[in-house]
C-alpha positions as CSV (number, residue, x, y, z in Angstrom):
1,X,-66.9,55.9,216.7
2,X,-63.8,54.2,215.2
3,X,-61.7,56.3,212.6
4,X,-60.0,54.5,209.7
5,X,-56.1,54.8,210.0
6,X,-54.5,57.4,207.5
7,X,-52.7,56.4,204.1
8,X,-49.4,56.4,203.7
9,X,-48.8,58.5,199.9
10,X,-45.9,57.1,198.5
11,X,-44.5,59.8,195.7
12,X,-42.1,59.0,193.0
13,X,-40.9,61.4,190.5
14,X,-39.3,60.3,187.1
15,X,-37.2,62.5,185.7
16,X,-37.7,62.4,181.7
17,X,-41.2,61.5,179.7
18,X,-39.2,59.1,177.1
19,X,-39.9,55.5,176.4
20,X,-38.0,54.3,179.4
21,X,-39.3,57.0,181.8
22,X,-43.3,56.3,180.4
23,X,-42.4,52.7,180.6
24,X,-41.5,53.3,183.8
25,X,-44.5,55.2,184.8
26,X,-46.6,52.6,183.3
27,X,-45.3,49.2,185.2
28,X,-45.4,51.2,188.5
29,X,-49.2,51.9,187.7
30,X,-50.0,48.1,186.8
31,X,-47.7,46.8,190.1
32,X,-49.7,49.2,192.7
33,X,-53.2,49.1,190.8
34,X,-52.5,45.0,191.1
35,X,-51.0,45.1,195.0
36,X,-54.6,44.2,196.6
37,X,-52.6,44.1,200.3
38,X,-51.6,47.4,199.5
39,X,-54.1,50.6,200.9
40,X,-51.0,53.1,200.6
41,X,-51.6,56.1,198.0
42,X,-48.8,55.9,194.8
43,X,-48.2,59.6,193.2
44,X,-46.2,59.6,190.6
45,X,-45.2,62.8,188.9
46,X,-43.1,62.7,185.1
47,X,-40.5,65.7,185.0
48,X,-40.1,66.8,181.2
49,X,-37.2,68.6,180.8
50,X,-39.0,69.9,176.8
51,X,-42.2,70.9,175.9
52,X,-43.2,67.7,174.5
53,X,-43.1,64.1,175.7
54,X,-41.9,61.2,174.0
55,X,-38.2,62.1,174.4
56,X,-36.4,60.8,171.0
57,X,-39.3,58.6,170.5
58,X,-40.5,61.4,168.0
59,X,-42.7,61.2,165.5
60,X,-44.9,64.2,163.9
61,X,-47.9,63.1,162.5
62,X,-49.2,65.8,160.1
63,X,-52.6,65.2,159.6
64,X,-53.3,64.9,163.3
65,X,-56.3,66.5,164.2
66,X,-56.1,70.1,166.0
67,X,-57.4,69.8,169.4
68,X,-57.2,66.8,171.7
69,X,-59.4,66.4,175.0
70,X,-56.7,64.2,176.8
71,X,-54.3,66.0,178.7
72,X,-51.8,63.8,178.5
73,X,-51.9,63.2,174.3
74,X,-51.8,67.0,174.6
75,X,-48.2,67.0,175.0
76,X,-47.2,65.3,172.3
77,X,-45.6,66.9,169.0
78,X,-48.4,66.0,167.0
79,X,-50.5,68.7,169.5
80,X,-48.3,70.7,169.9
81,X,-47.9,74.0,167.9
82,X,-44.4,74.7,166.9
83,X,-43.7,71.0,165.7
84,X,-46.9,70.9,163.9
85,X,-46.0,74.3,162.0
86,X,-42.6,72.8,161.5
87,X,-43.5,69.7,159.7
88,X,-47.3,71.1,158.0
89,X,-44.8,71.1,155.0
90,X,-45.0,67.3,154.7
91,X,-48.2,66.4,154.8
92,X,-49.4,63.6,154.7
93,X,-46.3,61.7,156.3
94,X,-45.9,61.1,159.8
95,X,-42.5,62.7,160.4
96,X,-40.3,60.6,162.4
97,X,-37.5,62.4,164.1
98,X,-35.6,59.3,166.2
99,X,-36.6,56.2,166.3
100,X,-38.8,54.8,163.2
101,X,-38.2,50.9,163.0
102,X,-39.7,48.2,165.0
103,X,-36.4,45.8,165.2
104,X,-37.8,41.7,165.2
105,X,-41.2,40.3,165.5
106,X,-40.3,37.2,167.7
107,X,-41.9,38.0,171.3
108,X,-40.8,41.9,170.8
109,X,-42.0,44.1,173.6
110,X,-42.3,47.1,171.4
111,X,-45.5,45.5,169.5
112,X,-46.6,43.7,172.8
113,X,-46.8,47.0,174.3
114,X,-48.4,48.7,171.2
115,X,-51.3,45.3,171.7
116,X,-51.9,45.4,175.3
117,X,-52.4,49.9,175.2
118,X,-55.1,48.8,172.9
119,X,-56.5,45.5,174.2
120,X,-56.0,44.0,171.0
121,X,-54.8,41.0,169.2
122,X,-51.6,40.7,167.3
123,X,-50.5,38.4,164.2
124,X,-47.0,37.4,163.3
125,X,-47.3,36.3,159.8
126,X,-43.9,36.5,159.6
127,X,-42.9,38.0,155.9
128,X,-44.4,40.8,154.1
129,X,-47.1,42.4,156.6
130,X,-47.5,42.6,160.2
131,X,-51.2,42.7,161.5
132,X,-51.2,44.5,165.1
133,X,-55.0,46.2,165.5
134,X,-56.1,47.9,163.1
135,X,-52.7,48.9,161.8
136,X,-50.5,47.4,158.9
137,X,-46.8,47.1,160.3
138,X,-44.5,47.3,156.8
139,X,-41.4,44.9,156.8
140,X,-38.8,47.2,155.7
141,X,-36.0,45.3,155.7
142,X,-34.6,42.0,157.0
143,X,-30.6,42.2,158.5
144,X,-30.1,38.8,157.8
145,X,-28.1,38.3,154.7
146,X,-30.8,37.0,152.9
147,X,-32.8,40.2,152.5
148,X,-34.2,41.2,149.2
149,X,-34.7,44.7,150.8
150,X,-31.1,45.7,151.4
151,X,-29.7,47.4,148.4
152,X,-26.0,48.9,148.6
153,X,-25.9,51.9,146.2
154,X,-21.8,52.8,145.4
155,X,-20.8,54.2,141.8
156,X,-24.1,54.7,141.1
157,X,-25.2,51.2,140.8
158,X,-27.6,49.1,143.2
159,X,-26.3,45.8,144.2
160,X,-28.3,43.7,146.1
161,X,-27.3,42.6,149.5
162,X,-28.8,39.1,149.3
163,X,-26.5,37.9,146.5
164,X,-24.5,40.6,145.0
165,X,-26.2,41.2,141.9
166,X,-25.7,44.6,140.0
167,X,-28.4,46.4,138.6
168,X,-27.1,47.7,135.1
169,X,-26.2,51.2,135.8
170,X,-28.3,53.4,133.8
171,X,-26.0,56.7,134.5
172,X,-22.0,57.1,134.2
173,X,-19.6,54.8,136.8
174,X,-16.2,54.1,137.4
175,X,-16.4,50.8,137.1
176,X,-14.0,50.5,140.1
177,X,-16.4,48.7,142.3
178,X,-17.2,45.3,142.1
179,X,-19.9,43.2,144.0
180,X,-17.3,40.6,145.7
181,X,-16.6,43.7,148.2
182,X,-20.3,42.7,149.3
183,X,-19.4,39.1,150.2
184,X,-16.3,39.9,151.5
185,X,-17.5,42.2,154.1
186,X,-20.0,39.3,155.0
187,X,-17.2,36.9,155.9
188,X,-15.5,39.7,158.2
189,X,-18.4,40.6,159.6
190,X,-19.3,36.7,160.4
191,X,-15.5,36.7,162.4
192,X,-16.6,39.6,164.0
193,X,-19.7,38.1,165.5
194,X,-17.3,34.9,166.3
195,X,-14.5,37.0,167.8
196,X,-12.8,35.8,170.9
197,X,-13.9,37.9,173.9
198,X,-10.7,36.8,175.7
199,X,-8.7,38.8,172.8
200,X,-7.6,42.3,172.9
201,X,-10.4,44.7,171.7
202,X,-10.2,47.5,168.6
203,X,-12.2,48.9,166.6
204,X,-14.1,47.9,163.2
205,X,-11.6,49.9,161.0
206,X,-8.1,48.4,162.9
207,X,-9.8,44.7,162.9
208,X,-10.2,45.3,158.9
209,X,-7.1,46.7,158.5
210,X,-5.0,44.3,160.4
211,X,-7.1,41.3,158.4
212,X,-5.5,43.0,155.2
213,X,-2.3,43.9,156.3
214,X,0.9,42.8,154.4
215,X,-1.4,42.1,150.9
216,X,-0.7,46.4,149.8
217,X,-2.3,45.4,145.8
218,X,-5.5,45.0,147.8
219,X,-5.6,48.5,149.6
220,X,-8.3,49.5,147.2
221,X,-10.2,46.2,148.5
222,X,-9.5,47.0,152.0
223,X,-10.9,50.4,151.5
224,X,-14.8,49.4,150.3
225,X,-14.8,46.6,152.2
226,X,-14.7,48.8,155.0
227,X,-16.9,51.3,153.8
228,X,-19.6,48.5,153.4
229,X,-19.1,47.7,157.2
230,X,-19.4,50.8,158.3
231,X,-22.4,51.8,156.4
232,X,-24.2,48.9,157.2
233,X,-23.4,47.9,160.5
234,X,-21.5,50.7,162.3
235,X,-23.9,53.3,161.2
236,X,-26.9,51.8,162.5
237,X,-25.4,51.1,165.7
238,X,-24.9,55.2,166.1
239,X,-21.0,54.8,165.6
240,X,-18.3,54.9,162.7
241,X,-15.6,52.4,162.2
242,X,-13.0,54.0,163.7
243,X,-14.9,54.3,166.9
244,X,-17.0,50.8,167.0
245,X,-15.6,48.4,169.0
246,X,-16.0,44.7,167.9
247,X,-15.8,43.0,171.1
248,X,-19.1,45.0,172.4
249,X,-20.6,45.1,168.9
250,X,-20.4,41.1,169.3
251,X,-21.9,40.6,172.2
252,X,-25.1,42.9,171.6
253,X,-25.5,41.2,168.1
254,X,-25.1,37.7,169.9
255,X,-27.3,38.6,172.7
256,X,-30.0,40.2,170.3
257,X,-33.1,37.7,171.0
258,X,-35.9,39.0,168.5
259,X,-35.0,38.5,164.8
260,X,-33.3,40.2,161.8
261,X,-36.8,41.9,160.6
262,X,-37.4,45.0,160.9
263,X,-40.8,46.7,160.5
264,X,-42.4,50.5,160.8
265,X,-45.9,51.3,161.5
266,X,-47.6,54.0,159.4
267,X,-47.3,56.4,162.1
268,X,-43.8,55.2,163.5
269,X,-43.5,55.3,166.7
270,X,-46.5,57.4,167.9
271,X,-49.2,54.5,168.1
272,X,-47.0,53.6,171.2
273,X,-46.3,57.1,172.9
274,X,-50.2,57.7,172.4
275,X,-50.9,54.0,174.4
276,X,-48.6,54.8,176.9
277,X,-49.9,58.3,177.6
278,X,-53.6,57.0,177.3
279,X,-52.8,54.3,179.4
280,X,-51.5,56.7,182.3
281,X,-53.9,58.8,182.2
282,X,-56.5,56.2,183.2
283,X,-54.5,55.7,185.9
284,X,-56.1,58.8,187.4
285,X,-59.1,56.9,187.8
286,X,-58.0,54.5,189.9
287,X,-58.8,56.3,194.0
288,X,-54.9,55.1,194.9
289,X,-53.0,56.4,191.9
290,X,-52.1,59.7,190.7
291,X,-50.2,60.5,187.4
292,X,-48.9,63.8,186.5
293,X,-46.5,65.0,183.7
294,X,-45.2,68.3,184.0
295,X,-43.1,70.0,181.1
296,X,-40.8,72.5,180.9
297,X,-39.0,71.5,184.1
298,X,-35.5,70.4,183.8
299,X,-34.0,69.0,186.7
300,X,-30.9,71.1,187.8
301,X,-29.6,69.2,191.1
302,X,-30.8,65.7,192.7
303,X,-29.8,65.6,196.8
304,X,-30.6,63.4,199.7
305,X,-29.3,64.6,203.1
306,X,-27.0,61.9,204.3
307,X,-29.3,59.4,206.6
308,X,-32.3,60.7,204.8
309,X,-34.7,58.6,202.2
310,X,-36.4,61.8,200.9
311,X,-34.8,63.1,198.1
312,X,-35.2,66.4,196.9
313,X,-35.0,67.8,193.5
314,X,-34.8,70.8,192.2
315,X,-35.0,72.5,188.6
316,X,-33.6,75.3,186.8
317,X,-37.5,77.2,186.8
318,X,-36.5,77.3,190.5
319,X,-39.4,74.4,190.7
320,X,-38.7,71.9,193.8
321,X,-40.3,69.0,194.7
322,X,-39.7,65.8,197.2
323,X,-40.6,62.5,197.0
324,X,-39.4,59.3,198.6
325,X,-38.1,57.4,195.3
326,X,-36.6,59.1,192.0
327,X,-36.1,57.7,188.4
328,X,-33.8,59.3,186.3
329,X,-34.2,58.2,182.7
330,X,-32.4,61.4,180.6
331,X,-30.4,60.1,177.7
332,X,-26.5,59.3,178.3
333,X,-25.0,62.4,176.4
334,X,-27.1,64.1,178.9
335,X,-25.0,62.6,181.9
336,X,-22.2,62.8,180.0
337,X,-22.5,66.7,180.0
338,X,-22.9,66.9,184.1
339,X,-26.5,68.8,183.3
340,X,-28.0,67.1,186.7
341,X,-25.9,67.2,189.5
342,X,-26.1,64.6,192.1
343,X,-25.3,65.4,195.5
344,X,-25.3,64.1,199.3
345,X,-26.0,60.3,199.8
346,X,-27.1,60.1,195.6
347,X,-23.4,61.6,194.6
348,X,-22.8,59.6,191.3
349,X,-20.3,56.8,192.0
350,X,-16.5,56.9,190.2
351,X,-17.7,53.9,188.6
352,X,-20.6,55.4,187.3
353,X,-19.2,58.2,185.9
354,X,-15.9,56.2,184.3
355,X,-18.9,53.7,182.6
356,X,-20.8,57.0,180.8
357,X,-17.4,58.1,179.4
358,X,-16.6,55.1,178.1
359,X,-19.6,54.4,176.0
360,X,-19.8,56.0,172.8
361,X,-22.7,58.9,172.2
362,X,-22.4,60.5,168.8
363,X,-24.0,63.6,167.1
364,X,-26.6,62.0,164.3
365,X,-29.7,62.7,162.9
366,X,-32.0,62.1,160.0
367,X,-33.0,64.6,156.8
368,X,-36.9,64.3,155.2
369,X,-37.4,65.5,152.0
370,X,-40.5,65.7,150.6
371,X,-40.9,65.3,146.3
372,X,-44.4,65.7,144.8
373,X,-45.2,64.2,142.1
374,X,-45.4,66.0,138.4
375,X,-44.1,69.1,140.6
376,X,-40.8,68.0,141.6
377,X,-40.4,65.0,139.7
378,X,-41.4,65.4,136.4
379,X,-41.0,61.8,135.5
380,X,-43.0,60.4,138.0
381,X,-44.8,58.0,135.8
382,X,-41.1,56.1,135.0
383,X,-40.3,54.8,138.3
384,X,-40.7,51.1,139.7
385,X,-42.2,51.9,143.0
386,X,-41.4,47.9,144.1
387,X,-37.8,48.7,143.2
388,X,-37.7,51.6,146.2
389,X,-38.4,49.5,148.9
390,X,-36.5,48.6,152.0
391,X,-32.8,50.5,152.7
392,X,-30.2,51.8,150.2
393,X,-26.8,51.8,152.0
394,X,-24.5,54.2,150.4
395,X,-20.9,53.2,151.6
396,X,-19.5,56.6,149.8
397,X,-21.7,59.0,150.4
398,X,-22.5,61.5,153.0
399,X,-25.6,60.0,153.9
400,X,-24.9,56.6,154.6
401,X,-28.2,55.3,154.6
402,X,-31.5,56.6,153.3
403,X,-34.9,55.2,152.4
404,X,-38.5,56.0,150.6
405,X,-41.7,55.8,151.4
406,X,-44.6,56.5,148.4
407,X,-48.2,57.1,147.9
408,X,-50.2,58.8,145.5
409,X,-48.9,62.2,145.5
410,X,-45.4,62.3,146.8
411,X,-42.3,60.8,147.4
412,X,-40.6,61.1,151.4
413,X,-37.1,60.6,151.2
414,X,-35.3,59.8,154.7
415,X,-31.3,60.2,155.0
416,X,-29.8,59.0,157.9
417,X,-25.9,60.2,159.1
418,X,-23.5,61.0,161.7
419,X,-23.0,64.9,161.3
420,X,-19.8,66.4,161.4
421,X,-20.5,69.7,160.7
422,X,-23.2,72.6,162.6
423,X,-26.2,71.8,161.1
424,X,-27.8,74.8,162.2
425,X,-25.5,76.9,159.9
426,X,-26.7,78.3,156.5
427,X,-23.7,76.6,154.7
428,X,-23.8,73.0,156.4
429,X,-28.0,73.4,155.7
430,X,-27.0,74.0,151.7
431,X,-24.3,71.3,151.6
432,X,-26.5,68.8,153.3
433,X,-29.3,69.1,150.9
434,X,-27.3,69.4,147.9
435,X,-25.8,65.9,148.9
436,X,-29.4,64.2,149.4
437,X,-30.6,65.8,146.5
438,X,-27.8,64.4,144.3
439,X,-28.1,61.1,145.9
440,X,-32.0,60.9,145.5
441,X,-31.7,61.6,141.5
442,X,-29.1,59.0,141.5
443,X,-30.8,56.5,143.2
444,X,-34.3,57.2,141.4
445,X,-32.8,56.8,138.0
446,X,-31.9,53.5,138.8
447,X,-35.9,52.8,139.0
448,X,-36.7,54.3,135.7
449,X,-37.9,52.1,133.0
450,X,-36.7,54.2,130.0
451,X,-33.6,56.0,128.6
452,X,-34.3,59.4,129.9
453,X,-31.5,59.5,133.0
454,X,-28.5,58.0,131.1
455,X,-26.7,60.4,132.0
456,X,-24.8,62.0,134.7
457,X,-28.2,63.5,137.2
458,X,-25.6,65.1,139.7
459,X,-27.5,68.6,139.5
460,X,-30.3,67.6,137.8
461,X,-32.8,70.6,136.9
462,X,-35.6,68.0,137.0
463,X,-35.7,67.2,140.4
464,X,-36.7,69.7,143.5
465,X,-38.0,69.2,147.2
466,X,-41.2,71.0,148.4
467,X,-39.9,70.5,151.6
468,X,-36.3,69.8,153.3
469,X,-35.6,69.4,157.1
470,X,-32.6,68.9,159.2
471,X,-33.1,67.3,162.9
472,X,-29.9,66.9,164.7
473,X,-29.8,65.2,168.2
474,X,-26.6,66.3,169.0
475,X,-28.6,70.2,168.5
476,X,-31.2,69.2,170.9
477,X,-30.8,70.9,174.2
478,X,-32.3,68.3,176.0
479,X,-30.7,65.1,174.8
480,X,-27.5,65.8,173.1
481,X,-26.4,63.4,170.4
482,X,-28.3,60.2,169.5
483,X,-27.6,56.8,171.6
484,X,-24.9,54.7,172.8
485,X,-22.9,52.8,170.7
486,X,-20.4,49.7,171.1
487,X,-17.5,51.2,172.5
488,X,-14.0,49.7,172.6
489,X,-13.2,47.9,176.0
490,X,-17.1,47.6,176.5
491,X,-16.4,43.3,175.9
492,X,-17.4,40.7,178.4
493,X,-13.6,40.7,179.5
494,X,-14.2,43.9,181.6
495,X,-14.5,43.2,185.4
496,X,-18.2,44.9,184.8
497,X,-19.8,46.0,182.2
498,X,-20.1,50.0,181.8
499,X,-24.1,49.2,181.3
500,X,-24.5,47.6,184.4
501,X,-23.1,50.1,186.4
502,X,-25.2,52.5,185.0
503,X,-28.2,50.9,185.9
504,X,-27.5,50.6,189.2
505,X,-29.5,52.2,191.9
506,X,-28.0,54.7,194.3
507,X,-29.1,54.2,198.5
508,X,-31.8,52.9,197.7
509,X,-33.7,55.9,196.8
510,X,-32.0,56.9,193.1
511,X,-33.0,54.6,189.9
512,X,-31.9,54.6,186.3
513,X,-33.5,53.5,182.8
514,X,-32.9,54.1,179.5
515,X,-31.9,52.5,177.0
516,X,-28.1,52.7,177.8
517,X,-28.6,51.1,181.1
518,X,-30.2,47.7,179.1
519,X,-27.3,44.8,180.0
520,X,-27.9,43.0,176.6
521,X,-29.5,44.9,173.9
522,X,-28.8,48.5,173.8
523,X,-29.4,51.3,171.8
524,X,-33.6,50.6,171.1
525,X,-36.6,51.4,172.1
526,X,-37.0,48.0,173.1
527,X,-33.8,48.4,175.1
528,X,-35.7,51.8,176.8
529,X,-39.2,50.2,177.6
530,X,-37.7,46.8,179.2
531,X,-35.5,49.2,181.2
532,X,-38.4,51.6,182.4
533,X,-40.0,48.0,183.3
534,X,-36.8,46.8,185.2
535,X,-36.6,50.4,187.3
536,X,-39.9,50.1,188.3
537,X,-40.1,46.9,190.0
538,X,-36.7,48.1,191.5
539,X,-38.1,50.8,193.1
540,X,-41.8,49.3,194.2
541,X,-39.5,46.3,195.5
542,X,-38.7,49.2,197.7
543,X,-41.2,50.5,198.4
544,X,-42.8,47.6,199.7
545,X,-39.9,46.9,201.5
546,X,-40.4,50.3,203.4
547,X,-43.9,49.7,204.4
């Protein structure tokens, strides 16, 4: 009687269940369930610091059923209790917490990932609607400088972004601002893109400033011109203009391979969390692969003995596993704050740690307000609903950005900020919803067909929210601020760039993804799922390498 020779179980843990660290989880599936020469076992097991997975791939869908019989889609905040009593407030809307926009069309991994979870088809019509499955992907606005859906909102007048145009002001302005500010900031932002990366780096706000200096009669100029920059561009790249540096800023727009649209699914986000998670738990069925996700386990110390290649890990519920490979995928405010320590042959290099302090990670988040029609709109049958579309920029206002979505019965209204206050006291909570509220009545009027809002709407009895929430990243325990941003001395220049240091492995045994280890195109989710792809092959490269 012959026996058959023992498997070899080869365990990898991933520490965080975000798009990188699912992504992750996902290509190491598809490279061992494809490996026909291989018989060895692959466990893989997904360490959640939260209760929820998705990391700040978040999105709250309201009307989601109660109950799920996958274990896996269990553990998303659409399942899970507290979120779900959180957000009930706003049904219908999906709720999305982080990341909401699909950035391009033009061979974008996001969607391609969001087809191949569902074995479906996808069609690029390019303008207007996207087709992927059975889902309608909204374009929502296009970055170029040709978009009709990029409105900047200052003196309470819209101007449109494409070719300056004012819509006439139906309440009281200044009449300070003019639309040759909008043109203006498009020529300095086109020097920007062309800047030398040979030349000594600064930031947005000292590159405007030196562009202006020694011509003091246009200091009022100077002033909007930069406030258009940094609402538009600085904002969305999770920085301010005093902090964004242009050389970095450059190179990721230059380097940016998928187009200027941007698009957003009805449910965000969580049509590709749900995939991935489906997708992994499949794996299960598969003799050589295990999958697990475990929550509530935040890693507290990484160590491998010197001359070892087992590493151990260990979390703050006194949990402790070891496996042969690790991939760490927590966000880079969380590194930034030393919250895993990294000892033995895995210590985290000088380098390393000089490249997370030099990258930018700022506190942000977004606001939803929820407006029902006839209840907290009373003239609800006055707006141009094609007139809301796409993103208002508002250079001078606390929220720098903010968009709507409509249907039938309400009105979601997003803002989008850096925070500089606590959000989680009483007074910030007021001031913060006092300022959206103003700017949502301001904006609004300007869709009105009649004379009712010429007049100054600043504290307007007419218009209420059934609902008003707060989510600040920089609050969450677990992640810490929102994503890197374009730092000055990030440029090409550098011996190395602080990105690809970070994404270096460690002996051979310790990985890293996320979307702040991406070498090109940071600070996306498209960024986070190549990433997760790029670790994985990186550590079953490995692997097979160990035998």
């Amino acid at each position: 009687m012959s026996l058959s020779q023992p498997q070899h179980a080869n365990h990898v843990l991933i520490v965080g269940s975000g798009a990188s660290g699912l992504s992750l989880a996902a290509e190491l599936c598809r490279l061992h369930r494809d490996n026909a020469s291989s018989s060895n076992k692959l466990n893989i097991t997904l360490l959640e610091a939260s209760s929820i997975v998705g990391g700040r791939v978040r999105t709250i869908r309201t009307t989601c059923k109660d109950g799920t019989s996958s274990k896996f889609l269990s553990l998303t905040p659409s399942h899970h209790k507290y979120w779900k009593q959180r957000y009930d407030k706003f049904r219908p809307w999906s709720i999305p917490l982080g990341a909401e926009f699909v950035h391009g069309n033009e061979n974008n991994p996001t969607i391609m990932e969001m087809v191949h979870c569902n074995q479906q088809q996808v069609d690029t019509p390019g303008d207007g609607m996207l087709a992927v499955n059975d889902w309608e992907m909204e374009l929502v606005f296009d970055q170029s400088k040709k978009s009709p859906n990029l409105t900047i909102f200052v003196d309470n007048q819209c101007f449109s972004w494409y070719n300056g145009k004012s819509i006439a002001p139906k309440i009281p302005n200044s009449s300070m601002w003019n639309s040759s500010y909008i043109d203006k900031a498009k020529l300095l932002w086109d020097e920007i893109l062309a800047y030398d990366q040979t030349k000594q780096d600064m930031t947005l706000e000292e590159y405007v400033h030196n562009r202006y200096s020694g011509f003091t009669c246009n200091e009022h100029e100077e002033k909007h011109v930069l406030s258009i920059l940094n609402a538009v561009y600085a904002v969305t790249a999770g920085s301010v203009s005093n902090l964004l540096g242009i050389k970095e800023i450059s190179r990721q727009e230059n380097m940016w391979p998928y187009g200027d649209k941007n698009f957003r699914l009805g449910g965000c986000y969580s049509e590709l969390v749900d995939g991935l998670l489906i997708k992994l738990e499949s794996m299960n069925n598969n003799p050589n692969i295990t999958v697990d996700i475990i929550t509530e386990s935040a890693v507290q110390q990484i160590s491998v003995k010197p001359g070892s290649k087992s590493v151990q890990v260990l979390c703050y519920n006194q949990l402790s596993y070891d496996c042969d490979r690790i991939g760490v995928t927590v966000p880079l405010a969380t590194l930034k704050a030393n919250v895993l320590q990294f000892t033995g042959d895995c210590a985290i290099t000088e380098q390393k740690q000089d490249a997370a302090k030099a990258i930018n990670v700022l506190p942000g988040g977004k606001v939803h307000a929820l407006l029902k029609w006839g209840v907290d709109l009373k003239a609800f049958h006055q707006i141009d609903e094609e007139s809301l579309r796409g993103i208002f920029v508002c250079p001078e206002e606390q929220f720098k950005q903010i968009w709507f979505r409509l249907d039938e019965s309400s009105i979601l209204v997003t803002g989008f900020c850096v925070f500089s206050g606590q959000t989680n006291d009483e007074r910030e909570q007021s001031y913060l919803e006092a300022s959206l509220k103003s700017l949502t009545i301001r904006v609004l009027s300007q869709s009105m067909t009649d004379e009712i809002f010429h007049r100054d709407c600043n504290d307007d009895p007419m218009l209420t929210f059934s609902a008003f929430d707060i989510y600040d990243w920089s609050a969450d325990v677990y992640v810490k601020g929102m994503y890197s941003s374009p730092s000055v001395s990030l440029g090409s220049s550098a011996a190395k760039s602080p990105y690809l240091y970070l994404s270096e492995p460690i002996s051979n045994c310790l990985y890293f993804a996320g979307e702040h280890t991406h070498t090109e195109t940071c600070a996306t989710v498209q960024s986070a799922l190549e990433s997760g792809i790029r670790a994985a092959r990186e550590i079953y490269q490995d692997l097979l390498a160990k035998g």
